[in-house]
C-alpha positions as CSV (number, residue, x, y, z in Angstrom):
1,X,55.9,78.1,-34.5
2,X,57.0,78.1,-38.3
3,X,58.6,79.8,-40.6
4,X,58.2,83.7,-41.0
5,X,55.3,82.6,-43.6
6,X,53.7,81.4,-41.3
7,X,53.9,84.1,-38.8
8,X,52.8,86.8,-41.0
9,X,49.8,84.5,-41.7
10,X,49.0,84.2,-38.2
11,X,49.6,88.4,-37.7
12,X,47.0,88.8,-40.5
13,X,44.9,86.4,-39.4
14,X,44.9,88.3,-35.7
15,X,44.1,91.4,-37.7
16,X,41.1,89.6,-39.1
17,X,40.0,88.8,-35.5
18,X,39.2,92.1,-35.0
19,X,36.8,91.7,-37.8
20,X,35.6,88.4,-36.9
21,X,34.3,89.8,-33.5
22,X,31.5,91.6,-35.2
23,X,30.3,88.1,-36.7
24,X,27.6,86.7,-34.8
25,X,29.0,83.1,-35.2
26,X,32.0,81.5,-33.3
27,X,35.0,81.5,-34.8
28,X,38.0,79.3,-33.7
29,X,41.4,78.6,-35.7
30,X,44.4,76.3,-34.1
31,X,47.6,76.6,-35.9
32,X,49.6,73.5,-36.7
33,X,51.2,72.6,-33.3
34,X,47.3,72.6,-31.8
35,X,47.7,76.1,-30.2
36,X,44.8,78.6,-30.1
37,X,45.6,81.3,-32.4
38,X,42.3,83.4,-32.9
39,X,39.2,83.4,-31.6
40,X,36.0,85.6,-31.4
41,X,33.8,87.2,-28.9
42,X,30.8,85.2,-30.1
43,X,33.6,81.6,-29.5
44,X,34.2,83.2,-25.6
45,X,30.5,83.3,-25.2
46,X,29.4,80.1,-26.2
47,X,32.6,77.9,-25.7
48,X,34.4,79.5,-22.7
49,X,37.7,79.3,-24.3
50,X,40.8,81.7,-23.2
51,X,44.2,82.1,-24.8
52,X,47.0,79.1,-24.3
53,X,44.0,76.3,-25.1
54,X,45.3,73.4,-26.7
55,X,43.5,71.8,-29.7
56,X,43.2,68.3,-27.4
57,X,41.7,70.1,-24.5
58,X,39.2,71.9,-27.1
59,X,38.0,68.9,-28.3
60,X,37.7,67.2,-24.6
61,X,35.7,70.2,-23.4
62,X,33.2,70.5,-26.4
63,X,32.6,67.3,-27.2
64,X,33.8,67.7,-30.9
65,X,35.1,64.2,-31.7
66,X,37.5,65.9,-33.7
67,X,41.3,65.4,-33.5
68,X,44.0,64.5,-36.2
69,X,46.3,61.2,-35.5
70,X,50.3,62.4,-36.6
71,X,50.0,59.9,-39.0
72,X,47.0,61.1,-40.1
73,X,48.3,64.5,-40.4
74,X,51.8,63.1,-42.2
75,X,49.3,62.1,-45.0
76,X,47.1,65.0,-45.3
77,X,44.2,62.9,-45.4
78,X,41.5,64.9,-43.5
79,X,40.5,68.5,-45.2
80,X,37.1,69.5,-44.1
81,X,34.7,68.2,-41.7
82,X,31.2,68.7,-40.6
83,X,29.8,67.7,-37.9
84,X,26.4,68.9,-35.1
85,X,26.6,70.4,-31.4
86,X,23.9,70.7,-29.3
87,X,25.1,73.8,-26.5
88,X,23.7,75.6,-24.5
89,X,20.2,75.0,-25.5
90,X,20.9,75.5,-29.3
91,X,21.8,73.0,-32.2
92,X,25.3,74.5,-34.0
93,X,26.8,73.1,-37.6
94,X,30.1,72.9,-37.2
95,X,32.8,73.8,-40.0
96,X,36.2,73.0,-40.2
97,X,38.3,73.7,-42.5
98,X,42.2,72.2,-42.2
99,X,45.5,74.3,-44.0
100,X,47.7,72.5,-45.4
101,X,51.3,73.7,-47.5
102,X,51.3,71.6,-50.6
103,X,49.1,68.8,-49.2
104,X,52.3,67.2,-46.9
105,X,53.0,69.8,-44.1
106,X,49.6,70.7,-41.3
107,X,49.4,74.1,-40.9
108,X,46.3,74.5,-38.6
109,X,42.9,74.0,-38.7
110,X,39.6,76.5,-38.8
111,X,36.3,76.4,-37.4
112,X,33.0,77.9,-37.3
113,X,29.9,77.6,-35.5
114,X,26.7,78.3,-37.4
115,X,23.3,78.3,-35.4
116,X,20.7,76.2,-36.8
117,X,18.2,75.9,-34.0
118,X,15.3,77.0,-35.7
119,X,16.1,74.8,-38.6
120,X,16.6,72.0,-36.7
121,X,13.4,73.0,-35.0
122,X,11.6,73.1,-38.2
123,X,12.6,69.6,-39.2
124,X,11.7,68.6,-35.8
125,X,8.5,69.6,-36.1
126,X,7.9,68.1,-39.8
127,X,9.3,65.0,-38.2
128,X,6.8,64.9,-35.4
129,X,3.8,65.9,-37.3
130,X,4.6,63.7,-40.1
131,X,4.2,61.1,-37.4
132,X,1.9,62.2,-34.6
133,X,-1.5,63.1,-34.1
134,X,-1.9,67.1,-33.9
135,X,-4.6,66.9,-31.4
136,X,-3.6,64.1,-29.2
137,X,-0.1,63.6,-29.6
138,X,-0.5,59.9,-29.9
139,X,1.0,58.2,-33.0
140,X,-0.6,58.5,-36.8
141,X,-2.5,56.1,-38.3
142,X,0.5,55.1,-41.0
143,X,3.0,55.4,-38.2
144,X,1.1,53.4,-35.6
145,X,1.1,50.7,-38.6
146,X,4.8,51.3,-38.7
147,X,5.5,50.7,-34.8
148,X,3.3,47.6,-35.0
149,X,5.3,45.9,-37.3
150,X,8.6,47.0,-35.3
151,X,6.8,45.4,-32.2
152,X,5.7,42.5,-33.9
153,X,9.0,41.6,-35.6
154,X,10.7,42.6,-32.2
155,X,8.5,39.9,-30.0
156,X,7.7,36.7,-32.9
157,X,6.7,34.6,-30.0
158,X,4.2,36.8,-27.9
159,X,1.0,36.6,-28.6
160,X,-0.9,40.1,-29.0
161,X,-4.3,41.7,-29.8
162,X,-5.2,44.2,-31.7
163,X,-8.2,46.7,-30.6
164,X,-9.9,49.2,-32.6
165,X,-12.5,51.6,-30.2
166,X,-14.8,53.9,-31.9
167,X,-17.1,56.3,-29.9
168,X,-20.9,56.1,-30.8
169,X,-22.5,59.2,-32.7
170,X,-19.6,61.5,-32.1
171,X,-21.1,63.8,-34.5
172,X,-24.3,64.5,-32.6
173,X,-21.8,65.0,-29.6
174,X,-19.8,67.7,-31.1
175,X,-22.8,69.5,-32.6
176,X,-24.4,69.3,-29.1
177,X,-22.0,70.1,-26.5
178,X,-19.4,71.6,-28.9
179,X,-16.1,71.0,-30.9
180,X,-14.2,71.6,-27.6
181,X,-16.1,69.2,-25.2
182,X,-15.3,66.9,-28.5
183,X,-11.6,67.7,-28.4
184,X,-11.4,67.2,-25.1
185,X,-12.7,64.2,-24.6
186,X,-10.0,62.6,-27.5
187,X,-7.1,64.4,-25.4
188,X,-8.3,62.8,-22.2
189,X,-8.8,59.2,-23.8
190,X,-5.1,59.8,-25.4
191,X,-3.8,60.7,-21.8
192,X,-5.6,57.6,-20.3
193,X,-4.2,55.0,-23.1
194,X,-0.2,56.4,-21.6
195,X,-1.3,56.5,-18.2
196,X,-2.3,52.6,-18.6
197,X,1.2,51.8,-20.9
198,X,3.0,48.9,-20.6
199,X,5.9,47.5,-22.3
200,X,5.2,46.4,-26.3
201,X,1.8,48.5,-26.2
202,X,1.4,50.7,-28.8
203,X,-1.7,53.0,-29.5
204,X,-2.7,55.8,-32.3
205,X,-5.8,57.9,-32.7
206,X,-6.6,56.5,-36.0
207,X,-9.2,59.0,-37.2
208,X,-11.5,61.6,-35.3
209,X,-13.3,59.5,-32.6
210,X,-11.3,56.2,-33.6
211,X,-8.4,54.9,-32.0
212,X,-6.4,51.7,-31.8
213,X,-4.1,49.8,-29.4
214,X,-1.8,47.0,-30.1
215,X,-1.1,44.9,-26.5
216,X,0.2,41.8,-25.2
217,X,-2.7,39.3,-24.7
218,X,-1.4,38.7,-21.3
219,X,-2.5,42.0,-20.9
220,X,-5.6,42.6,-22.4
221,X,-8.6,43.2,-19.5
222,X,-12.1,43.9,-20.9
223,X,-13.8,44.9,-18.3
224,X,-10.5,47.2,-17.4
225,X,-10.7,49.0,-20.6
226,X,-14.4,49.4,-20.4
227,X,-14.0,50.8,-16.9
228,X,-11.6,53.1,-17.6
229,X,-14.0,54.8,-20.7
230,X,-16.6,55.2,-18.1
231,X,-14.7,56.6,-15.2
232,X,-13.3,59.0,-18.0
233,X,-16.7,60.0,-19.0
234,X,-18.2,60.2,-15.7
235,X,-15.6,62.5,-14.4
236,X,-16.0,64.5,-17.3
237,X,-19.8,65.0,-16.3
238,X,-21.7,65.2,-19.8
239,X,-24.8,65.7,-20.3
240,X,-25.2,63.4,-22.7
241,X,-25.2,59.6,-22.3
242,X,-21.9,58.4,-24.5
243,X,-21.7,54.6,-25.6
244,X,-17.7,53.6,-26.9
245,X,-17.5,50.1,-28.9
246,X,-14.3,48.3,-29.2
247,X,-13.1,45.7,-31.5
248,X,-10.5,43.0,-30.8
249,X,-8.6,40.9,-33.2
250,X,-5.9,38.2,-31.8
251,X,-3.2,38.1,-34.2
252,X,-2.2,34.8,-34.7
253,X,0.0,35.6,-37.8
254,X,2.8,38.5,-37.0
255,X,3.6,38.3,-40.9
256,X,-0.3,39.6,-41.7
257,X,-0.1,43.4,-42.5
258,X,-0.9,45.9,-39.8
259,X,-3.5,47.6,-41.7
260,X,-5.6,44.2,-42.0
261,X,-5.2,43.6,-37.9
262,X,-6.3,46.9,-37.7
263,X,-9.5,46.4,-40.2
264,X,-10.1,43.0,-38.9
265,X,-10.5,44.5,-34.5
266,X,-13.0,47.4,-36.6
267,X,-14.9,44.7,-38.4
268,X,-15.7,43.0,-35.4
269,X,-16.8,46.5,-33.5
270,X,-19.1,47.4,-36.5
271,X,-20.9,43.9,-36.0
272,X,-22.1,45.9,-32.8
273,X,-22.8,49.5,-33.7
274,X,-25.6,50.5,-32.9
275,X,-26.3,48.3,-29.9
276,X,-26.5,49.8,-26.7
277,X,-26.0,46.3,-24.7
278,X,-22.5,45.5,-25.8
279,X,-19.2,47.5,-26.0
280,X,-16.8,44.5,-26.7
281,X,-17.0,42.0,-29.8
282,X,-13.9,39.7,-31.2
283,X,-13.6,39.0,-35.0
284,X,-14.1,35.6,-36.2
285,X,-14.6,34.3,-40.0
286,X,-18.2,34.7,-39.7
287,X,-17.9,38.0,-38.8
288,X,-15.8,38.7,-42.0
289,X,-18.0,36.7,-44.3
290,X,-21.3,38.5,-42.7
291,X,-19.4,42.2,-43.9
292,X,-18.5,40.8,-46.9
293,X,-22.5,40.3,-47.5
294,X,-23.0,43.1,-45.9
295,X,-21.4,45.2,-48.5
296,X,-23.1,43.6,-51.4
297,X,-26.1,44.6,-49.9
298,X,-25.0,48.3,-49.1
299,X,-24.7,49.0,-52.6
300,X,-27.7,47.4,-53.7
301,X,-29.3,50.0,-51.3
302,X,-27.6,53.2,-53.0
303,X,-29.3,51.6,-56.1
304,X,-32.2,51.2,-54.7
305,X,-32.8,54.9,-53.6
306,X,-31.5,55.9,-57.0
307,X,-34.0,53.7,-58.9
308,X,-36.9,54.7,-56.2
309,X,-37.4,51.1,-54.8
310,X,-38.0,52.4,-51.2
311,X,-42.2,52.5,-51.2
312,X,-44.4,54.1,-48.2
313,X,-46.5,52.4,-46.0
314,X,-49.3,54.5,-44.4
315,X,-50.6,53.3,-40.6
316,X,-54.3,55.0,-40.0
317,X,-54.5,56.9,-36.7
318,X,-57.9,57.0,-35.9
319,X,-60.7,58.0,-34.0
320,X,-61.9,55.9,-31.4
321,X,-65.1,57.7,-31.0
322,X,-66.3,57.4,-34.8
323,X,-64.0,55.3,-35.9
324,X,-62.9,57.9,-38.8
325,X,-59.4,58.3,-40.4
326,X,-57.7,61.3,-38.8
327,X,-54.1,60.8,-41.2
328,X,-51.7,58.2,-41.3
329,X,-48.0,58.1,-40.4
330,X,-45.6,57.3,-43.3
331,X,-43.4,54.2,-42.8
332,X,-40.6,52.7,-45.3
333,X,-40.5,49.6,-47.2
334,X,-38.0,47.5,-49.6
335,X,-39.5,46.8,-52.3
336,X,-36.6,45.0,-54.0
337,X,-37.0,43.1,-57.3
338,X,-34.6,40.3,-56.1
339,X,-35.5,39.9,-52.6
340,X,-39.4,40.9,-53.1
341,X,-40.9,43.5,-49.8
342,X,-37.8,43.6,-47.2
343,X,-39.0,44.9,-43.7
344,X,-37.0,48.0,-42.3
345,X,-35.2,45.8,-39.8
346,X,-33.2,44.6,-42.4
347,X,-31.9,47.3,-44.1
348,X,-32.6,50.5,-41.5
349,X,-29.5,49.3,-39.6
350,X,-27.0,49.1,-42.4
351,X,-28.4,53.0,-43.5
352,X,-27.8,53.9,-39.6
353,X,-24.1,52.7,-39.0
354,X,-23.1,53.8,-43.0
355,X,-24.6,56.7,-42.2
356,X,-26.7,57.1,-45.2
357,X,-29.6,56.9,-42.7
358,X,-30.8,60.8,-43.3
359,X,-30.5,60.0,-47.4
360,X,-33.1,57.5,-46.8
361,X,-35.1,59.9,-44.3
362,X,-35.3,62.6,-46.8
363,X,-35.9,60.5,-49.5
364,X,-38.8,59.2,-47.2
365,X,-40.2,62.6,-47.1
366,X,-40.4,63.6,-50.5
367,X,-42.4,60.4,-51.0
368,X,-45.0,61.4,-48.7
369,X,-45.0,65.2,-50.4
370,X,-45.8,63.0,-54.1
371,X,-48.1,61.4,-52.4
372,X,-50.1,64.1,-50.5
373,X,-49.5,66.4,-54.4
374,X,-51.3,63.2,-55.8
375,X,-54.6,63.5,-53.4
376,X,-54.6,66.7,-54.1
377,X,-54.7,66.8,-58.0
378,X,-57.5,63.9,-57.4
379,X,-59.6,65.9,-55.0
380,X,-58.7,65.3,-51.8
381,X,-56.5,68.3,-50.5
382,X,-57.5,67.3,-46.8
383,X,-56.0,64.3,-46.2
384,X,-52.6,64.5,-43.6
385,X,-49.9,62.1,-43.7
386,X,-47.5,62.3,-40.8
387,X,-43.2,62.4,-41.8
388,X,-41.0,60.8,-38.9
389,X,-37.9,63.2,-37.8
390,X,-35.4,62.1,-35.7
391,X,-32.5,63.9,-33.3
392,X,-29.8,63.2,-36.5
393,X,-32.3,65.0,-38.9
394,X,-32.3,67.9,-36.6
395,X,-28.2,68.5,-36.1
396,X,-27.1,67.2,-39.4
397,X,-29.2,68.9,-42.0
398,X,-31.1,72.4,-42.5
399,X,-34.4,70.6,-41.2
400,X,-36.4,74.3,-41.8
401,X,-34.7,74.4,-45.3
402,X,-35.5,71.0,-46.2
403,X,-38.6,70.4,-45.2
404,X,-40.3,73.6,-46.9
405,X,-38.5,72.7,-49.6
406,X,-40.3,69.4,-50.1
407,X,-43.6,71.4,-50.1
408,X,-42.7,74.5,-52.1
409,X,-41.5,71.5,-55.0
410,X,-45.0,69.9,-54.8
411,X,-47.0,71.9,-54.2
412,X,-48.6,70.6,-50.9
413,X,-50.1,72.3,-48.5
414,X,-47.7,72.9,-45.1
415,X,-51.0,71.8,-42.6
416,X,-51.0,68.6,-44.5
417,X,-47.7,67.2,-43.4
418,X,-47.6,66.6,-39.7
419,X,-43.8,66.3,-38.6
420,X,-43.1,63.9,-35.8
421,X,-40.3,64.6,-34.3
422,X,-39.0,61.9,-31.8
423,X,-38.2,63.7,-27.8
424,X,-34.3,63.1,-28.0
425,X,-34.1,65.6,-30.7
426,X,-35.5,68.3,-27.0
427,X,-33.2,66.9,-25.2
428,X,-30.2,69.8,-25.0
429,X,-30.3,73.5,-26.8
430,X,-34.1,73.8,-26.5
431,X,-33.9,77.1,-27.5
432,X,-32.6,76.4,-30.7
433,X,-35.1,73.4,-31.3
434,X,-38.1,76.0,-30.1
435,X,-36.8,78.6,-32.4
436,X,-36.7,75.8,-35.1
437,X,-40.9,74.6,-34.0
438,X,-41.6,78.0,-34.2
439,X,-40.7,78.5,-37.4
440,X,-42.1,75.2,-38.7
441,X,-45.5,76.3,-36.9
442,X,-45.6,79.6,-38.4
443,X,-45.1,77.9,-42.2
444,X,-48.4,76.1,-41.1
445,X,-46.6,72.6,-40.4
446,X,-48.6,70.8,-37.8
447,X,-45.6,69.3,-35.2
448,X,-45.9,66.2,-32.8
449,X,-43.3,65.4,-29.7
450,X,-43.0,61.1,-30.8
451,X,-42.7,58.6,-27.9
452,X,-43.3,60.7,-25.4
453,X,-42.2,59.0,-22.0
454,X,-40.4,56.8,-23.3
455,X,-36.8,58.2,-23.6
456,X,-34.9,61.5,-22.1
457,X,-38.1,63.7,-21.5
458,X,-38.3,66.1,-19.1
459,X,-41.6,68.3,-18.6
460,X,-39.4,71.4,-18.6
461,X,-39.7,71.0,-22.8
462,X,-43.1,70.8,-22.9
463,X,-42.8,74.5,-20.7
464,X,-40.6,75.8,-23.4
465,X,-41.4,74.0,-26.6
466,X,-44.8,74.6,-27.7
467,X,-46.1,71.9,-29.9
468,X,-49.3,70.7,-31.2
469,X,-49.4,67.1,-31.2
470,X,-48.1,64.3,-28.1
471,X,-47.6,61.3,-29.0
472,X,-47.3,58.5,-26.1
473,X,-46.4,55.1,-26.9
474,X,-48.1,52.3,-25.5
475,X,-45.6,49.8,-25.7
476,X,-43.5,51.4,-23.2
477,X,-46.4,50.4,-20.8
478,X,-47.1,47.1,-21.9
479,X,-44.7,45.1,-19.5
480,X,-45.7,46.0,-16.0
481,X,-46.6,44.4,-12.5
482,X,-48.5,47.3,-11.4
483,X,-51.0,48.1,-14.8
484,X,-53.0,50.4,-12.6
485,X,-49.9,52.8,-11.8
486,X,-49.2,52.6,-15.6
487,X,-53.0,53.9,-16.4
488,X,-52.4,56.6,-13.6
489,X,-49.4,57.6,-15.8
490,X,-51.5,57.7,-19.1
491,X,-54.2,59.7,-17.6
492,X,-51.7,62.7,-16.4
493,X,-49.9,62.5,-19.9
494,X,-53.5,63.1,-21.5
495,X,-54.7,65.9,-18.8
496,X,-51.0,67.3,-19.1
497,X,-51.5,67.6,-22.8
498,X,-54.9,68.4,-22.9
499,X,-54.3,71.6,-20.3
500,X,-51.7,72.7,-22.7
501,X,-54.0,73.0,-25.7
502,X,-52.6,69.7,-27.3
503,X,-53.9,66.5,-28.8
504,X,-52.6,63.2,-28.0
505,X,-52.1,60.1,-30.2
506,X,-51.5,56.9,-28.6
507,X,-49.4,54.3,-31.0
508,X,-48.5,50.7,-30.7
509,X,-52.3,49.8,-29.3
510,X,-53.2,46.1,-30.0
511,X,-55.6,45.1,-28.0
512,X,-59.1,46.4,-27.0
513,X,-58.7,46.7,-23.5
514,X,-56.0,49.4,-24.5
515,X,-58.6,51.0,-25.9
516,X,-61.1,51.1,-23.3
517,X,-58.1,51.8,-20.8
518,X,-57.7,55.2,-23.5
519,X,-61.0,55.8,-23.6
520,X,-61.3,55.8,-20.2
521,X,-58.5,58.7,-20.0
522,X,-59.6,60.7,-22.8
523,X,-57.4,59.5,-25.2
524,X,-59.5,59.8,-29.0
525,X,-57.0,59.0,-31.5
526,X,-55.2,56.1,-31.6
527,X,-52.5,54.2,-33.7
528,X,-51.9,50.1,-34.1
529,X,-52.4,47.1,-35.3
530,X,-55.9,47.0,-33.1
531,X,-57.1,49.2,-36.0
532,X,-54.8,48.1,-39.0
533,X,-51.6,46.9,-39.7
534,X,-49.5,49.5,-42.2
535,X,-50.7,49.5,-45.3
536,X,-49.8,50.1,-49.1
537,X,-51.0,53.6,-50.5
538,X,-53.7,51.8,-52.4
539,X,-54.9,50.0,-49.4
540,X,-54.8,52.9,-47.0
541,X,-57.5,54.6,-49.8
542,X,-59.6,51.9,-49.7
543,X,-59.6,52.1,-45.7
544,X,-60.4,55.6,-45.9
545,X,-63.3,54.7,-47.9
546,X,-64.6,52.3,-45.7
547,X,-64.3,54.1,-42.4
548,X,-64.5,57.9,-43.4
549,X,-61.8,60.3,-42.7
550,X,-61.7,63.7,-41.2
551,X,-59.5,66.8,-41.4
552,X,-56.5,66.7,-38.8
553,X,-55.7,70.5,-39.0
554,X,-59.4,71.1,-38.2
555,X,-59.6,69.1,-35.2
556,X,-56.0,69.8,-33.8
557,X,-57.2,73.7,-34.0
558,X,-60.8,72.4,-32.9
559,X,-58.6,70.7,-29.8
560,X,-56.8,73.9,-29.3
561,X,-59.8,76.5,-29.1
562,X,-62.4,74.8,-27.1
563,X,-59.8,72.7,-25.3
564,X,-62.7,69.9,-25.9
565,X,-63.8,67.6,-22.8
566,X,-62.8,64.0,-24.0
């Protein structure tokens, strides 16, 4: 076994065992003929080794890829080594350490074991989250791009699609039914897209309620993928209907960067938004050269607001009795210096999918507060103009906060702005939105339920919400085979509202049998094009001027005291 150095290194280095048995980490030293010299407690625990262990069966039963050629050893090549172990459930760092006498003659080797689970843990963890989705697990968006590419490169002559899915006003959803409901809707869809996996597909949750899927062509099924969202959502039981678009793009050129499949499939779903008859759309050039256009025409709507190009239009709602003015609702124009008066359909929808639409609502408002400040400073403080307010306004502003803000800045008179506020914003939480009426009522605001009957009503929100004006809106009656059911219809509506102390406006009437079909009901004021199209503010004063006008606050209380017999 050597020479008598040798030996009394080996007696001191048995002497250190005794030491070495209080270190936490495993310690093993071989001399140079590959016998087991000294080992710890902590080396017996974790590697099973006894005495009379070779250095080759040590390596064989640990998997330490470790062993010295004679060669190798005859040329004291090899010093130190490191190397990693995963045992028994934990990650180790190995150390070895070889002796050698005068770099020529192998004298043993050492080793120790170092736990490093947690670190490896810890860079585990960076690792994942540097490349998955917290929430879902599912890819990131700059490591889905990443995976593409590999996929892609891997497969040149597959053909594959690209889909980008986006669900509809997830906002509203999460400030209805909760952050959590929100959550775990994105956890289920991430479960669905590796339930559904096939070979080469690769998905990611982009961005909150955005995801994307790279697939094979072959395997791309529309009506599949749309099946699967509503089964999902169905199961789920919402209350609250939930529309998810997709976009596809084929990629025909595997060399195009990831990121432009990826904005290409989302270009062709926001040529959709919005649209409740479609889910699916596929890019083309025109789509791309319509967003292009689309763009230009976004920014010339931020200048717009900021150089106060948006105008009101004012619609009469009048009397049918006396044909007197009652107020007018306040509609948006364009009026663009380029393009000349631009209707809302052509710039409403580009505020609603950028959503800048509540800028332009607000902006809206405080129009109709100048306006009303105006009459006021000319001598007319009793003239109402009616403000349209719509679910969005409700969850993604201080509505309350807002509104009596407008007034307190102009000066106007709360009874003089009638707020219509359109039924879906009743639809869930009444009791907030009745705290919220209340309030608005109390300030002196006059408030209206808009379209009534035409969308997610329920009588249950007239019980609990107690508001001054319904509107109804005749257009939602206008296509019919039975018109004398619809008049049926009207006439509860008006005996409904009237029992509850409220007044009813009827909008969208065009015709004069409308009209005698109201009268006929009860119904006094009235709204459309019957009486007038909207008008500009100067023209709404001379209409006022020609057919007399009368207080609204005065005859909604009149309405409300004597409960008046139409």
């Amino acid at each position: 076994m050597g020479n008598s150095g040798t030996k009394n290194e080996l007696d001191l280095m048995h002497i250190k065992a005794a030491v070495l048995d209080q270190m936490s980490s495993p310690v093993v030293v071989f001399d140079g003929e590959d016998n087991i010299q000294v080992y710890n407690e902590a080396a017996k625990r974790l590697l099973g080794i006894a005495d009379g262990v070779t250095l080759r069966e040590f390596v064989q039963n640990t998997n330490l890829r470790y062993l010295l050629t004679p060669e190798r050893r005859r040329m004291g090549r090899t010093k130190e080594f490191h190397m990693a172990a995963y045992m028994n459930g934990k990650v180790y760092l190995i150390h070895g350490k070889e002796r050698w006498e005068n770099n020529e003659r192998y004298q043993g080797v050492f080793m120790v074991y170092d736990d490093i689970t947690d670190q490896e843990n810890m860079k585990n963890e960076a690792t994942y989250y540097a490349t998955h989705d917290k929430l879902t697990g599912l890819w990131n968006r700059d490591y889905f791009f990443e995976m593409v590419q590999k996929v892609l490169r891997e497969n040149p002559d597959e053909r594959f699609v690209m889909i980008a899915s986006d669900i509809a006003q997830f906002k509203l959803f999460n400030e209805i039914l909760g952050i959590r409901a929100g959550n775990e809707l994105l956890i289920t869809i991430a479960e669905d897209y590796r339930r559904l996996r096939r070979s080469n597909w690769v998905f990611s949750r982009v961005t909150a309620d955005r995801f994307a899927l790279l697939m094979p062509k072959a395997d791309y099924d529309e009506e599949k993928i749309r099946k699967e969202f509503h089964r999902i959502v169905s199961e789920a039981g919402y209350a609250l209907h939930i529309h998810n678009y997709y976009g596809v793009y084929e990629i025909k050129n595997h060399r195009l960067e990831p990121e432009q499949m990826y904005n290409r499939a989302y270009l062709a779903l926001e040529s959709i938004k919005g649209r409740l008859d479609k889910e699916a759309a596929y890019y083309d050039e025109r789509i791309r050269a319509r967003r292009l256009a689309e763009h230009l025409t976004i920014d010339e709507l931020e200048h717009a607001l900021k150089a106060d190009e948006f105008v009101i239009y004012i619609q009469p709602q009048v009397d049918i009795e006396n044909n007197h003015v009652i107020g007018g609702e306040t509609l948006v124009r364009w009026l663009s210096p380029k393009r000349g008066l631009v209707p809302p359909s052509e710039f409403v929808p580009l505020f609603e999918k950028n959503g800048m639409i509540t800028k332009l609502d607000y902006h809206v408002w405080e129009l109709a507060c100048r306006q009303l400040a105006k009459w006021t400073d000319e001598g007319y403080p009793e003239r109402t103009l009616s403000i349209n307010i719509s679910a969005k306004n409700f969850y993604l502003m201080d509505l309350y906060e807002r509104i009596v803000g407008l007034v307190e800045k102009y000066g106007v008179d709360p009874q003089r702005l009638k707020l219509e506020i359109t039924e879906t914003a009743f639809v869930l939480d009444v009791k907030r939105q009745m705290e919220l009426v209340k309030r608005l009522q109390n300030k002196g605001f006059l408030v209206e339920m808009d379209d009534f009957g035409s969308g997610y009503s329920s009588l249950n929100n007239l019980k609990d919400i107690s508001i001054d004006v319904l509107k109804l809106d005749m257009n939602f009656f206008e296509k019919t085979e039975n018109p004398q059911r619809s008049e049926k219809i009207i006439a509860s509506m008006v005996a409904l509202a009237k029992s509850l102390n409220m007044a009813v406006i009827a909008e969208g009437v065009e015709e004069k049998s409308k009209i005698e079909l109201l009268r006929r009901v009860g119904c006094r004021i009235v709204q459309g094009y019957y009486y007038s199209k909207p008008l500009t503010v100067k023209q709404y004063e001379a209409y006022l001027e020609t057919h007399g006008h009368e207080d609204m606050w005065n005859y909604i209380q009149d309405i409300k005291e004597r409960k008046m017999e139409q």
